[in-house]
C-alpha positions in Angstrom: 9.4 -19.6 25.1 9.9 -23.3 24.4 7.0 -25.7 23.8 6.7 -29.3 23.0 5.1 -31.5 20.5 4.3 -35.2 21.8 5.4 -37.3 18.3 4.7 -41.2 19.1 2.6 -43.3 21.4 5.2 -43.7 23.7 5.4 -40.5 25.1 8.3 -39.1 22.9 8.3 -34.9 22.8 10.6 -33.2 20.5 10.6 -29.4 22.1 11.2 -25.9 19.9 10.8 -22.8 19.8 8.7 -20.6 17.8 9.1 -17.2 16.0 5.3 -16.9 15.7 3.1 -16.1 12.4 3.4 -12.5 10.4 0.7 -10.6 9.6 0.2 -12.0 6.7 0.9 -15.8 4.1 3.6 -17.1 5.0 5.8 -19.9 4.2 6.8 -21.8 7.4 10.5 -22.9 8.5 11.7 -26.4 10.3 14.5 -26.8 11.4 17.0 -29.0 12.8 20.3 -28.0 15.1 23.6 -29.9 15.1 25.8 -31.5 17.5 26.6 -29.7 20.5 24.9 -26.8 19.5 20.9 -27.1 20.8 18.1 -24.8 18.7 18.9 -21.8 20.8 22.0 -21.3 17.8 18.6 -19.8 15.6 17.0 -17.6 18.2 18.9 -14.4 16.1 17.4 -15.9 12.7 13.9 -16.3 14.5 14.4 -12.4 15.3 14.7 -11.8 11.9 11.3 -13.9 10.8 8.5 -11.7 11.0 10.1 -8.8 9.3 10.5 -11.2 6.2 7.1 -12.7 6.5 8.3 -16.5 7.8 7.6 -18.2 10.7 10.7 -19.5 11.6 10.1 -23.0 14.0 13.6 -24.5 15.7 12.9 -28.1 17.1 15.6 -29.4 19.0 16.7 -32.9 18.5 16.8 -36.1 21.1 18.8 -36.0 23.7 18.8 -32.7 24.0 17.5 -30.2 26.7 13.7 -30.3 26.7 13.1 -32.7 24.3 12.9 -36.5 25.1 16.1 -38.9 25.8 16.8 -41.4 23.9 16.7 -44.9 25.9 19.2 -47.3 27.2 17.9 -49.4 24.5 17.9 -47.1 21.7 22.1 -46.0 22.5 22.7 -49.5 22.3 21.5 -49.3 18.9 24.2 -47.3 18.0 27.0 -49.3 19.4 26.2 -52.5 18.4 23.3 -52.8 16.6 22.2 -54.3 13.0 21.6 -53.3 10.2 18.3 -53.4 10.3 18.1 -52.1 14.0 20.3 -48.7 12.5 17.7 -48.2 9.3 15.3 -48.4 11.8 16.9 -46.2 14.4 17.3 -43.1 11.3 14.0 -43.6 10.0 12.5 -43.0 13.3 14.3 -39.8 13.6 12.8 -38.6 10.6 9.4 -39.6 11.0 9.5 -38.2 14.3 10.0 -34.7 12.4 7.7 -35.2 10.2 5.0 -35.8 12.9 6.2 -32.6 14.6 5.6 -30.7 11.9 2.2 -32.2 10.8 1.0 -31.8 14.3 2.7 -28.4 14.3 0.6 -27.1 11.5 -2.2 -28.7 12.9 -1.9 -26.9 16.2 -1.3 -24.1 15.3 -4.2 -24.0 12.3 -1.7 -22.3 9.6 -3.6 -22.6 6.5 -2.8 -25.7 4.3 -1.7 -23.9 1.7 0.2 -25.5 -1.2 3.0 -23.1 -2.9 2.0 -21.5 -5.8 4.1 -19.4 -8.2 4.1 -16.0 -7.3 2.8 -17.0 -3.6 3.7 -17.5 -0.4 2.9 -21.0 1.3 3.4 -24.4 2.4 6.9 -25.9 4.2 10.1 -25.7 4.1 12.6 -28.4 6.3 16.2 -27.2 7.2 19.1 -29.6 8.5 22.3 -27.5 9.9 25.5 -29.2 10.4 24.2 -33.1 12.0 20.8 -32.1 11.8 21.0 -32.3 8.0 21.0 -36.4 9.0 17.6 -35.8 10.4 15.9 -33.6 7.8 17.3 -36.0 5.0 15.6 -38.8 7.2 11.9 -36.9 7.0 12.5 -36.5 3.8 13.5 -39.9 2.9 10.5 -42.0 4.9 7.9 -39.2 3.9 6.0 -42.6 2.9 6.3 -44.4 6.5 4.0 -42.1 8.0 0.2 -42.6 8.3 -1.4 -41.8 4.3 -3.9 -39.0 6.4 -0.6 -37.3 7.3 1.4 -38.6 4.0 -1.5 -36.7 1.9 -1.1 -33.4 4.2 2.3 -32.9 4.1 3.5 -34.3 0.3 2.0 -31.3 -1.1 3.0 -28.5 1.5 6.7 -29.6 1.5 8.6 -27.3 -1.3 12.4 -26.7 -0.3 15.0 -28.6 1.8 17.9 -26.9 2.3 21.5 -28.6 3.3 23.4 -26.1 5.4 26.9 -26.7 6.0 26.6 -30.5 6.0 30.2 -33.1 5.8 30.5 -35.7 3.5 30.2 -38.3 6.7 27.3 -37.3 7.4 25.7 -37.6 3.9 27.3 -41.2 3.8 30.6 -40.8 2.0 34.0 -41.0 3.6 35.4 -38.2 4.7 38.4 -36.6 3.0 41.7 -37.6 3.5 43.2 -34.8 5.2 40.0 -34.3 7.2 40.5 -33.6 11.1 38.4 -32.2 13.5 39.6 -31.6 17.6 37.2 -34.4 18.3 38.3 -38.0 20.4 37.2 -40.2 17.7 39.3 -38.5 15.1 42.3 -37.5 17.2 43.2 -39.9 20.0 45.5 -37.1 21.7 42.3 -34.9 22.4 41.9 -35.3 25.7 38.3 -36.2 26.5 37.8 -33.4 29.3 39.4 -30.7 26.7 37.4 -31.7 23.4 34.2 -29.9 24.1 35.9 -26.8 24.6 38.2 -27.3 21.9 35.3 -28.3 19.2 33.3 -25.2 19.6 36.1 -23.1 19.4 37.3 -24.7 16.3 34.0 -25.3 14.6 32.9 -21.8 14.7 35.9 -19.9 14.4 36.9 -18.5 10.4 38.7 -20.3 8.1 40.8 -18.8 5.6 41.2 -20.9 2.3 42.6 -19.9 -0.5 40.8 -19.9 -4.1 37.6 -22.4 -4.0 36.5 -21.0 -7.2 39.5 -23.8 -7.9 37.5 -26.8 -6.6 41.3 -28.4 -5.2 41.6 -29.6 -1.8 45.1 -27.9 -1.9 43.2 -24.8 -1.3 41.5 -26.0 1.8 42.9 -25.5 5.1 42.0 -28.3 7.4 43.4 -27.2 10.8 44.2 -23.8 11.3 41.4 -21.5 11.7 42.4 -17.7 10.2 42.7 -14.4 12.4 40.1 -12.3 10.1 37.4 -13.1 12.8 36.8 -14.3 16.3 35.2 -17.4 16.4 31.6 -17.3 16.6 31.9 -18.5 20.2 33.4 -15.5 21.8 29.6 -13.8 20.2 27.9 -16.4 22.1 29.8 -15.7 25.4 29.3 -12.2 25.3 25.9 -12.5 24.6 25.4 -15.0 27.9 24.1 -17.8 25.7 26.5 -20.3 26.3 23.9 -22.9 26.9 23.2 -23.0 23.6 26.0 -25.5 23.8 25.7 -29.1 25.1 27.8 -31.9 26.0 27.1 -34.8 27.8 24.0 -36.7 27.1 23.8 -34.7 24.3 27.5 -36.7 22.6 26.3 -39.3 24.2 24.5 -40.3 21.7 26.0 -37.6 18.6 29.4 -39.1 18.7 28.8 -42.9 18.0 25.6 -41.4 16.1 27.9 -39.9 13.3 30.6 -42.8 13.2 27.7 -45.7 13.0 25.1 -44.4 10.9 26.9 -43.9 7.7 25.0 -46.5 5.4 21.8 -45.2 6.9 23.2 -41.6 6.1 24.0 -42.7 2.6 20.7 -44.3 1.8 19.0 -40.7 2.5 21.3 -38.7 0.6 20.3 -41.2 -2.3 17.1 -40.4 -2.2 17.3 -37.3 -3.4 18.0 -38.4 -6.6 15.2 -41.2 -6.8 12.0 -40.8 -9.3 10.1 -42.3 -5.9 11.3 -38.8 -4.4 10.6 -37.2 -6.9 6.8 -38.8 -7.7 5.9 -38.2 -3.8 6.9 -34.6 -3.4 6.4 -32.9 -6.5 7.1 -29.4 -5.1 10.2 -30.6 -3.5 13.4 -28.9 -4.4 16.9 -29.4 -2.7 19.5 -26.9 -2.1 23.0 -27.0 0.0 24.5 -23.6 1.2 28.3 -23.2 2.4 30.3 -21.4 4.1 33.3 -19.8 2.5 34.9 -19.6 5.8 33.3 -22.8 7.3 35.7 -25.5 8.2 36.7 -27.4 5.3 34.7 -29.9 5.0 32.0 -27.8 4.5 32.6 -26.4 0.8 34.5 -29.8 0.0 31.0 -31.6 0.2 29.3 -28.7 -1.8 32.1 -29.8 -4.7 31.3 -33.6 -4.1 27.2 -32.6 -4.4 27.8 -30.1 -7.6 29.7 -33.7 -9.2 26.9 -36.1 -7.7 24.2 -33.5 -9.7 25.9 -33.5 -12.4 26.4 -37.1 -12.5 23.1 -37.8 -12.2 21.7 -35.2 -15.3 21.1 -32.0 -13.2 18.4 -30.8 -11.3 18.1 -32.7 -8.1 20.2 -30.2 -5.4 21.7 -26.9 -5.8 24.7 -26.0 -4.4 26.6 -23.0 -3.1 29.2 -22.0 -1.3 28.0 -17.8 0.4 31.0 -15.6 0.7 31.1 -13.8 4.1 29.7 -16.7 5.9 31.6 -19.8 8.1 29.6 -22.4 10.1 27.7 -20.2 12.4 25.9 -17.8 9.9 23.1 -18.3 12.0 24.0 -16.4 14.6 26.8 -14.2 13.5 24.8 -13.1 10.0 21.3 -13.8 10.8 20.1 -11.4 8.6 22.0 -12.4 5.5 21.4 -16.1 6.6 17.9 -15.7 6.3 18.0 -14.3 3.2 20.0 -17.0 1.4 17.4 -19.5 3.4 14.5 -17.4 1.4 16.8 -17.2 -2.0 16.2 -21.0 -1.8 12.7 -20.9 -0.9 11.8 -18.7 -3.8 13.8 -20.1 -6.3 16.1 -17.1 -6.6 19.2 -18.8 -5.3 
């Protein structure tokens, strides 16, 4: 059943759904959808929760079903705003999650327990696809929220996980041969026809060839492979289609991604800060991959192994999961869940 949280003074409610608490400790799950795709994309992961003692909590993001709209003024924001206006704009989002999931804990009286080794505790914030934008954002302005909240949550928050993010939406330009069946990349994708086209593409399989080389030469941008159908055809079959959205929804996700990217950047960054670092002490960063996501999914696991590197080591983890493409979620639930947990527990 989906439920709201109200996260501002204004009247602003971020809606989710819940997989409820297992018998016993637990660590608890946020986390954030992509574009297109609402929450209802982790309803086969939340089946999965109790049986591996997590409560698994999917909020949906703005502008879509159930939670609140983002105003006339806010889109214009996007368009045409400043700089300032745009900072702004991203920082909101992630305080917004933040709030959620103070209030979250708060409602629903789970035991403030801070992660020790050996036990089960405390939070754990996952961004999928475009929702990565938002759970770098929480993490980023961790110190814009009130210090009651700010001394709650700094402790609780141990593992962020980056699942199948693009280099756009982490800040950096996108690679060369990048292409995607969307308007704003291909101007002979007819409007009407790029919906349709998008979620076919973006959850079908891909079939590179050897990423153990780390060469764009072994990507394949465009073609998706004939190993699997995509994930889509699961989805109609299943008569959850309205996991999908359009409309309002790209509304706001299309000029979103394109505007945002120096906002995007500045939250990637942080990741490698010592402020980061000093203000969540438990905090440790991971990015999982699809082998047979699209390809810009393992070619920004490559670009975050060299930023790691570059900066001594240490700050995020990546991997790219054989078996897996975009929609691990929902075609490999099980084995999604598991890699979420290998991250959680340090065994990744």
């Amino acid at each position: 059943m989906t439920e709201s949280i109200l996260v501002d003074q204004q009247g602003t409610k971020l809606a989710y759904t819940d997989s409820g608490p297992p018998s016993s400790a637990y660590t608890t799950i946020f986390a954030v959808h992509g574009l297109a795709f609402n929450a209802g994309i982790f309803e086969r992961v939340q089946a999965c929760a109790k049986r591996a003692n997590v409560r698994f909590v999917a909020a949906t993001r703005r502008n879509y079903q159930g939670s609140t709209p983002f105003t006339e003024a806010e889109l214009k924001v996007l368009n045409g705003g400043s700089a300032e206006e745009k900072n702004a704009f991203l920082a909101k989002r992630g305080v917004e999650l933040l709030i959620f999931i103070d209030k979250f804990l708060a409602d629903q009286q789970i035991p403030l327990q801070a992660p020790e080794k050996g036990k089960t505790g405390g939070v754990a914030i996952i961004g999928w696809s475009l929702g990565n934008t938002v759970a770098l954002s929480a993490i980023a302005n961790l110190s814009s929220i009130a210090p009651d909240a700010q001394a709650r949550l700094a402790p609780l928050i141990h593992t962020l996980i980056l699942h199948d993010p693009s280099k756009n939406i982490l800040g950096h330009a996108s690679d060369a041969n990048n292409w995607a069946p969307m308007n704003v990349i291909d101007k002979t994708i007819p409007k009407k026809s790029e919906i349709p086209f998008f979620v076919w593409w973006v959850s079908s399989y891909f079939q590179h060839g050897d990423l153990s080389k780390r060469s764009h030469e072994e990507l394949e941008y465009h073609a998706p492979g004939f190993n699997r159908p995509p994930t889509v055809y699961s989805l109609a079959s299943a008569d959850r289609l309205s996991v999908v959205e359009s409309g309002a929804a790209l509304k706001a996700d299309v000029p979103y991604q394109v505007f945002l990217r120096p906002q995007f950047l500045a939250s990637y960054n942080s990741l490698f800060s010592k402020e980061l670092k000093d203000l969540l002490p438990n905090l440790k960063a991971f990015l999982i991959s699809g082998e047979h996501s699209a390809a810009f999914s393992p070619s920004t696991a490559w670009m975050v192994q060299d930023h790691d590197k570059e900066h001594g080591g240490g700050f995020i983890k990546a991997k790219i999961l054989r078996g897996f493409n975009h929609f691990s979620a929902w075609d490999e639930p099980e084995s999604t869940l598991q890699a979420y947990q290998d991250c959680i527990t340090r065994s990744f």
